[in-house]
C-alpha positions in Angstrom: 160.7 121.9 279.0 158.1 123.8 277.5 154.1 123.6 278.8 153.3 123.7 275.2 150.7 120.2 275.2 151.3 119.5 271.8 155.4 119.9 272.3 154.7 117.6 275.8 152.6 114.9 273.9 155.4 115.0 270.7 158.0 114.8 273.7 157.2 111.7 275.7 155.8 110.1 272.8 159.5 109.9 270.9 160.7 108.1 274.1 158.5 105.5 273.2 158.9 102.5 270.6 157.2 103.7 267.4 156.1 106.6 270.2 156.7 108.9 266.5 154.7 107.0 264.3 151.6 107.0 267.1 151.8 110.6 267.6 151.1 111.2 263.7 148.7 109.2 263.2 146.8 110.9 266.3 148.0 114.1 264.8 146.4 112.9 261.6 143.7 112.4 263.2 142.8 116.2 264.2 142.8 117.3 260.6 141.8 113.9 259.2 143.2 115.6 255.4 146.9 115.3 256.4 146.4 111.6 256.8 146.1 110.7 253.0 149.6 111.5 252.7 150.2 109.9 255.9 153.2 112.2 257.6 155.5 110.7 260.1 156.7 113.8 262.2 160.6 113.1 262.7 161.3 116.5 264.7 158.9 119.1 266.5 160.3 122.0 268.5 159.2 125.7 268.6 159.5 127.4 265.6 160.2 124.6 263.1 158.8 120.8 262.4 160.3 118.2 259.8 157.8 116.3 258.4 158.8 112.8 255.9 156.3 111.0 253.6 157.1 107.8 251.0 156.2 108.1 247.7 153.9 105.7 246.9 151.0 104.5 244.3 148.1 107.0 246.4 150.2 110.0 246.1 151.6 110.1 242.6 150.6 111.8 239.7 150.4 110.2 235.7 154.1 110.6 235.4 154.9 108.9 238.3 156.5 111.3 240.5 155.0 112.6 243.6 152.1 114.9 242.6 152.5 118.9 243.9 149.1 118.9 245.9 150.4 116.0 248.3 153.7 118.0 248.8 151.7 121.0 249.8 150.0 118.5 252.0 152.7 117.9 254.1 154.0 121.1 253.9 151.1 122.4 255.2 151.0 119.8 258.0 154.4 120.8 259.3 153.4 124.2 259.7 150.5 123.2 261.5 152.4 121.0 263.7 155.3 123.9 263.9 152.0 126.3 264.5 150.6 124.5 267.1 153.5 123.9 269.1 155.0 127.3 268.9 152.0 130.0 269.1 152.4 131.9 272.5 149.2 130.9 274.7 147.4 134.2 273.9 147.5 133.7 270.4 145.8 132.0 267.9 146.6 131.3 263.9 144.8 129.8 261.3 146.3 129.9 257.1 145.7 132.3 254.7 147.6 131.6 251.9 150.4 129.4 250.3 153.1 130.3 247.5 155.1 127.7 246.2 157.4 126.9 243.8 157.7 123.6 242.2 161.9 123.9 241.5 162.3 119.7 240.4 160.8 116.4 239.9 160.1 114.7 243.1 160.6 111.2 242.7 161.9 109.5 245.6 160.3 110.4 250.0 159.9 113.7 250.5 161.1 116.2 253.3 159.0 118.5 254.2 160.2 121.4 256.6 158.5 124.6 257.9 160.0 126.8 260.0 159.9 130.4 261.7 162.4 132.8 263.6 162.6 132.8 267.2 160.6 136.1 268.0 158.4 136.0 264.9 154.9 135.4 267.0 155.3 138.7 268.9 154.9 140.3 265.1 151.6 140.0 263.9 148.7 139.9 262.4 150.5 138.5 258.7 153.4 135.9 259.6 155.3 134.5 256.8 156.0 130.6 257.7 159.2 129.7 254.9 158.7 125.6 254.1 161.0 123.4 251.6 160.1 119.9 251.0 162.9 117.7 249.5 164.0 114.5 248.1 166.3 112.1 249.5 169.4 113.3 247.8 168.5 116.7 249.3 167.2 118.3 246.3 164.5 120.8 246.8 161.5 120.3 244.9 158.9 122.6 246.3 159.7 126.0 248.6 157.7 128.6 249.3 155.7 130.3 252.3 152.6 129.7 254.1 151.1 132.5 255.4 149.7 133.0 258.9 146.7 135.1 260.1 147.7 136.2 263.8 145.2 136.9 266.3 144.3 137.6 270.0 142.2 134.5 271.4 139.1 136.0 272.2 138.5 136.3 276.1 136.0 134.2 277.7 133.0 135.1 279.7 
């Protein structure tokens, strides 16, 4: 098992009843923003996170579908999740950038998905994170890449 705390706390939390829907809403709670879309994290590992959210009256636009903005949302809270759980321990990350593609309507729960290859840490500074979000019937409706700025942590005196 890894020593990763946020892969630990993910870990014994899905053991528990509901153990999935408590660690979101903590993990909602360190970047209070990912909470208005309020993301239940269905699967954390290294290098990839699947993140689900249900359409609803707060995150639709006029036309009724899911608006863009709250897809990028959760996109962007899987890859912090995926981030977080994955960056070796003398590393650190923080966004740069997103570029998305809105490829269909969205108007059903959404999948959101970011992911990385297995080695892609050790390849900095710039690492391209790919994420998809989907709707139920498994059409994509956004994809894109988040990218990642790469660093040493600074060393402490």
């Amino acid at each position: 098992m890894s020593d990763n705390y946020l892969l630990k706390l993910y870990n014994r939390s899905a053991k528990l009843p509901k153990g999935k829907l408590l660690f979101s809403r903590l993990f909602a709670r360190k970047a209070p923003y990912f909470g208005t879309v309020r993301p239940l994290v269905e699967e954390l590992r290294p290098n990839y996170c699947k993140v689900t959210f249900r359409k609803r009256r707060a995150v639709q636009n006029h036309i009724g579908t899911v608006h863009v903005i709250a897809i990028c949302n959760a996109l962007e809270a899987a890859m912090g999740a995926m981030a977080e759980a994955s960056v070796p321990k003398h590393l650190r990350w923080i966004p740069k950038g997103m570029d998305v593609r809105y490829t269909a309507k969205a108007d059903s729960d959404i999948t959101a998905v970011a992911e990385v290859a297995p080695g892609a840490w050790d390849h900095g500074p710039d690492l391209p994170v790919t994420v998809s979000a989907r709707r139920e019937d498994g059409t994509v409706v956004v994809e894109g890449t988040i990218h990642l700025w790469i660093t040493e942590k600074p060393t402490r005196s």
